[in-house]
Each structure stands twice: as C-alpha cells, then as structure tokens.
N, C-alpha and C positions, 0 to 999 in steps of 0.2 A: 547778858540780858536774857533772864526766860524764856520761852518761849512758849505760845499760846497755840494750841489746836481747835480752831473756832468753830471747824465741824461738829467735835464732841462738844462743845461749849452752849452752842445754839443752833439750834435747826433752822433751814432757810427762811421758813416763815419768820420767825422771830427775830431773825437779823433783820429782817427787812424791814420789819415792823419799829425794829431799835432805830436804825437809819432814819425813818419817816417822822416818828416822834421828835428825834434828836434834831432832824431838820428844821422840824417848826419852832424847836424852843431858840434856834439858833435865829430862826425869821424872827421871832418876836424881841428876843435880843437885841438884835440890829436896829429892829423899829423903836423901841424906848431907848436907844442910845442915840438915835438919827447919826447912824452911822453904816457908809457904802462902802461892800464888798467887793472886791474883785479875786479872782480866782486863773490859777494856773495847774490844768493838770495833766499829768501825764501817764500812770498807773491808771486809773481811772477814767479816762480818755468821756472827760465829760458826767458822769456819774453821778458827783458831788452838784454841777448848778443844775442837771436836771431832778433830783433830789430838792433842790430847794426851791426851782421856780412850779414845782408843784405847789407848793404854798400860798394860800391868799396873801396876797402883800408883799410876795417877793420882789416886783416892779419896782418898787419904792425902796429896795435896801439892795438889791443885787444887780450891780453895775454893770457883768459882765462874766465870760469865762475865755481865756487861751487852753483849748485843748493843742497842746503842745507834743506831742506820742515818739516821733524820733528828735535826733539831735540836731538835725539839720532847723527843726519847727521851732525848737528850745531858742539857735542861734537867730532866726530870723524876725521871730513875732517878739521874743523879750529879750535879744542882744547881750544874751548869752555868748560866752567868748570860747570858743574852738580848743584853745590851749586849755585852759582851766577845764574844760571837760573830758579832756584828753587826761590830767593831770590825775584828777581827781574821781573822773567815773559819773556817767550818767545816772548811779542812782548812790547816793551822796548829800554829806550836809553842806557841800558846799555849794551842788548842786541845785537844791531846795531853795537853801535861801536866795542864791544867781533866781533862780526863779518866781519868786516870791516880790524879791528887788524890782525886777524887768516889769511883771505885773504891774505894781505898785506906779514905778515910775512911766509906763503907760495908759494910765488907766486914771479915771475921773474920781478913784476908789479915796476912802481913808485907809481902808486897811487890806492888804492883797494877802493868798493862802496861798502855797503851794503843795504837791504832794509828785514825788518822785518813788518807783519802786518796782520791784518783780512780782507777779502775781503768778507767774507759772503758767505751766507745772513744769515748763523750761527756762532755763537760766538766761544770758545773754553772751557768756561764754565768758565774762571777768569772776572774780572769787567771790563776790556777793551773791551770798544765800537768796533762795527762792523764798520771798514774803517778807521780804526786807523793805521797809517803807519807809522813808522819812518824810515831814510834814515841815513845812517851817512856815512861820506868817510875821509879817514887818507892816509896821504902824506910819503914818508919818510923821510921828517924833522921830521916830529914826532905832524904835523899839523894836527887837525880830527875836523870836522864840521858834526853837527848831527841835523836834523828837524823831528819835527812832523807834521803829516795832518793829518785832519781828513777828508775822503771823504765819501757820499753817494750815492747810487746808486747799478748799476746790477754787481752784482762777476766778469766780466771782464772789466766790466768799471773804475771797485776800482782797478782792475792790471793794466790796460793803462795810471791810474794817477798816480799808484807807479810808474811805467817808466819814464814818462814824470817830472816829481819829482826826480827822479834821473839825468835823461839827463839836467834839468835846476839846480842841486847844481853844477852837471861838470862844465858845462860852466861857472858858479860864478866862482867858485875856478879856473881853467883853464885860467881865464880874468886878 
C-alpha cells in the first residue's frame, strides 16, 4: 500500500476545510437517503460526529457516536470480544468491522462506521505502522466494507484523514 505524506499534500487549513465540506456532502447524503448514522471511534476519539453534528441537519441523520479509545471501552460499550482483539490487534480489519458490528447492533442506526488506528507519533508497541487506519462500515442488510490507509504526518493531521476516509467510504456506499 503507498503511502501518503498529508503534511506535504495539504496544509492544515485545507484539511480542515476538505473535512467540513466533506462532512456536509455526507449530511446531505444521509438526508436524501433518510437514512441514520451511527458511529464508532477510536483514532479519532470523537472527531468525525463532531464534524458532522456541525451541520444544519445533522439531528435528523446522526443517531449517535461510541467514542471507544481503549480496549477495555471497545469490549464494554460494542461487545467486542477480549480474545479476538488479543488475536488480531486493536488496530485491525477485524477489529473495525467488531466495531462497526457492536455500533450497528446497538444503535437505532441503519448504517454504523467505524475507524480504528495510530495517529502517532508513537506507536502502541505491536508491529503496526504509525498512521495506519482502517475504516469499516456495515449496513443492515448485513453489507460491511472495510479499507486500510496508511497516512503520514502530524497526530491531528493522521485524525483529519481518518475523518475524511470515513466521510468519503459514506458517500461510496450511500451512491
């Protein structure tokens, strides 16, 4: 997988601006679909629904958010399972979509997002790279799409691209 230097890529202004727009295309989305979000994150610790409940009209599309940050929050609020994260690693596609699932299956949502990931500039002591994200989001048909990035760059700059990495899977999936 390539990897992106987002500092050279876009100045903070500009991320931020990409995030905000990207939010609202995601709010309007949601509202001509009538269709409710839920969200699970953990990189981002919150980021992504206050991104979006900036938006006129997010009350009507955005169900909620589990800011989930350690493993212990992951197992207790979306019943995430201790073994498989043992197994598999807190920042993980199996992880993600455990995530995304527990949302889902909690939540008044149609469609839950999760984002799992290191943002730096220190690791968490297992073999996955600093700016390693993964995103996953499950439907209630029983539909789940999950990606990895790998970004680099300044600790809020690796959480503006988890954002924007989730606002641009919505819109795929949502199209």
């Amino acid at each position: 997988m390539p990897e992106r230097n987002i500092d050279s890529e876009l100045p903070k202004l500009e991320l931020t601006l990409k995030a905000e727009k990207t939010a609202e295309a995601v709010i309007e989305k949601l509202k001509t679909s009538s269709v409710k979000l839920a969200l699970a994150e953990s990189c981002t610790a919150g980021l992504i629904s206050g991104l979006l409940a900036c938006i006129p009209g997010a009350s009507g599309v955005l169900w909620g958010s589990f800011v989930c940050y350690t493993k212990e929050a992951k197992i207790s609020m979306l019943g995430l399972e201790r073994d498989k994260i043992d197994a598999f690693g807190l920042v993980s596609k199996e992880t993600a979509c455990s995530m995304a699932e527990g949302a889902l299956a909690r939540s008044g949502a149609d469609i839950a997002v999760a984002v799992t990931g290191l943002a730096g500039p220190d690791g968490d002591g297992s073999t996955v790279p600093v700016g390693t994200v993964w995103v996953a989001a499950t439907l209630r048909s029983g539909k789940i799409e999950v990606k990895e990035f790998r970004f680099s760059g300044a600790r809020n700059a690796v959480r503006t691209c988890a954002a924007i990495a989730v606002f641009e899977l919505l819109l795929n999936i949502l199209t």
